[in-house]
N, C-alpha and C positions, 0 to 999 in steps of 0.2 A: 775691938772689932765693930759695936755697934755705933761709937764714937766716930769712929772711919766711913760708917756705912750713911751717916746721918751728914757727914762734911759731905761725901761725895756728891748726896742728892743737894745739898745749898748749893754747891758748885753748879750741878747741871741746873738746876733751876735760872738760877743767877745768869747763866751763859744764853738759856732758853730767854730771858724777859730783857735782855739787850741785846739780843737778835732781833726782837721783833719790834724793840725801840727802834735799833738802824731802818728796819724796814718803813717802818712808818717815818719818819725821819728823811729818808733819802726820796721818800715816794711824795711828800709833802715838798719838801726843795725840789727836786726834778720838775714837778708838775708849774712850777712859778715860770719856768723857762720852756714851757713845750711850744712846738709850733706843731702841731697836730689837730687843725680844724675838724677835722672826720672826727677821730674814733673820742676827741672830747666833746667837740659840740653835739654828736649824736646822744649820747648818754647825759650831756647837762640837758639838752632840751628837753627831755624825757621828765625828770625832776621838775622840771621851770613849768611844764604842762599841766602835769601834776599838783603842783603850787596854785594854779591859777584856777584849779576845781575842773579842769577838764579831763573827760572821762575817759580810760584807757580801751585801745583799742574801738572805740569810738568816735574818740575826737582826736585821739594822741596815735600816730605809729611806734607801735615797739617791735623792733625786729627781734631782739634778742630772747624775752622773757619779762615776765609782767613784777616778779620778785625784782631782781634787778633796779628796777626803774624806781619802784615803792623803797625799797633800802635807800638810794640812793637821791631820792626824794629827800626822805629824812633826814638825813644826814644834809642836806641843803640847806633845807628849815634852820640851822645849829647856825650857820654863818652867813648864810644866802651867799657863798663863792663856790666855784670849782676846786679852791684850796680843802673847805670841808667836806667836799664828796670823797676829793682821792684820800681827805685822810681816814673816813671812814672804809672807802673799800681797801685798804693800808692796814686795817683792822683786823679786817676777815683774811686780806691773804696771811696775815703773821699768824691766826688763828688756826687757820687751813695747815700751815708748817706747823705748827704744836701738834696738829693732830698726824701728822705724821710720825714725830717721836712717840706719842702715844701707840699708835697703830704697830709700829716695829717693836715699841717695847712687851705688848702682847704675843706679838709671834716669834720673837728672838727672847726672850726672855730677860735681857740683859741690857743694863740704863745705858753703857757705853755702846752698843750698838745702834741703841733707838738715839742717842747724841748726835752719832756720824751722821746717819738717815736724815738726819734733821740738818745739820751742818752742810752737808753735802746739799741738800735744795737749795735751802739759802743763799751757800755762795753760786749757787748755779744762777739763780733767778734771786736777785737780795731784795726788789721791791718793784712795788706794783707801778707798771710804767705809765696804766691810763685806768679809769674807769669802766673797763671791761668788764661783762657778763664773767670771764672764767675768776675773776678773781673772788667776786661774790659767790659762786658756786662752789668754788674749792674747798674750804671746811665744810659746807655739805657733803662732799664727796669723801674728805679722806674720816670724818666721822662715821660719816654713814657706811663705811667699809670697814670700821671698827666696831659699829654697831652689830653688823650682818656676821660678820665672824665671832663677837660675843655671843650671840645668840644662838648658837648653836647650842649651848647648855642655859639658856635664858630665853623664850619666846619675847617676851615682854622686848628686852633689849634688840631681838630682831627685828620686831616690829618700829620700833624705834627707829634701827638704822635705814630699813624700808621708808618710814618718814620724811628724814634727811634724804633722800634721794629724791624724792620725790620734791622734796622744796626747789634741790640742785638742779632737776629741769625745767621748774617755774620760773628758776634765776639766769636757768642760757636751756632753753628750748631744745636745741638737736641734739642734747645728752640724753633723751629720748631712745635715739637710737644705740645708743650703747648701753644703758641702764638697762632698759626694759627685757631685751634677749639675755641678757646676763642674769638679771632674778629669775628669769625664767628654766633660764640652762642648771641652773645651780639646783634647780630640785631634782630632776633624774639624775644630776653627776653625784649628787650626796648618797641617794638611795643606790647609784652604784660601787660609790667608792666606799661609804662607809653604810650598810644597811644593820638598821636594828639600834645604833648608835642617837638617832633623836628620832622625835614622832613627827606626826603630820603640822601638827602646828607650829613646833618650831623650826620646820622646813617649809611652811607658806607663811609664817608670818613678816618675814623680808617684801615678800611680794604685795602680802595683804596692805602691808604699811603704805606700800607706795601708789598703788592702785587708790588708795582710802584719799592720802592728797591731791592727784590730780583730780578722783572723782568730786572734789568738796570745789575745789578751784574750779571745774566744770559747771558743776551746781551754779557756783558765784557765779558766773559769764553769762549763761544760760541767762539769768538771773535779773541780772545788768542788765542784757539787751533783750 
């Protein structure tokens, strides 16, 4: 049994880290052949500004998010091409899918479910088409929503996944509006749906996490200019 139980995990593992080879793999070929001046040349010049010491949102427009720009910066630096940015943000979306399977194998309990979860994205969306903000933001998001629901019996880890959220709007900015009312909504739905079940801290600490990153990112800006 344990013998069985121990092949099945090599299996999904094995399945899991050549999924995310294909991902990066198809997103690195694709990207040799785009004709997409917008959504690549917005996001290279960002990086290439950056490179040159020019100051963001200062000297550099970034519509998307200031994470974004800085990841994808670095990942520049590696080869100074547009091949090594998308293979970097190629990185994070294959990331972003793991934490999917992770995240379902918490709530389903069961490795063949959190598998499908995971399969089923992939072949929906199998790689990252451009250097987009959501592709950088996605493993903040599907961790950060494995964080906030661990945390319910872990503050620590709630604050944690509060964190990760908070990076995920520094990485694509109008997730703002969806993040923000959802940590918020989640403290009266907790204390109605399950009262008595966690305390006050590890019902604000989703919040506190996230609040603590944009406030420090503030700070920086402020700071800057």
């Amino acid at each position: 049994m344990l013998c069985t139980e121990s092949s099945n995990r090599l299996v999904y593992a094995a399945v899991i880290v050549l999924a995310a080879l294909v991902v990066v793999v198809l997103s690195v070929v694709q990207s040799a052949y785009n004709l997409d001046p917008h959504h690549w040349g917005l996001m290279t010049s960002n990086a290439v500004d950056i490179a040159r010491g020019r100051v963001p949102y200062k000297e550099i427009f970034i519509q998307y998010g200031f994470l974004t720009a800085f990841i994808e910066y670095l990942f520049f630096e590696t080869g100074k091409n547009i091949a090594s940015i998308i293979f970097g943000v190629s990185l994070l979306y294959a990331l972003g899918l793991v934490g999917i399977y992770f995240l379902t194998l918490h709530s389903a309990k069961r490795p063949q479910v959190a598998l499908y979860a995971f399969l089923t994205a992939f072949l929906i969306h199998p790689l990252a088409i451009f250097p987009w903000p959501n592709y950088v933001a996605f493993p903040f998001i599907t961790f950060g929503c494995l964080g906030v629901v661990k945390g319910r019996t872990d503050w620590r880890i709630g604050f944690l996944g509060g964190l990760l959220f908070g990076l995920a709007v520094l990485a694509r900015e109008g997730l703002f509006l969806a993040l923000a009312p959802a940590l918020v909504a989640m403290i009266p739905i907790q204390l109605w749906c399950s009262p008595g079940q966690s305390s006050a801290i590890q019902r604000l600490s989703p919040l506190a996490g996230f609040v603590l990153t944009l406030g420090l990112f503030a700070f920086y800006y402020g700071s800057a200019n």
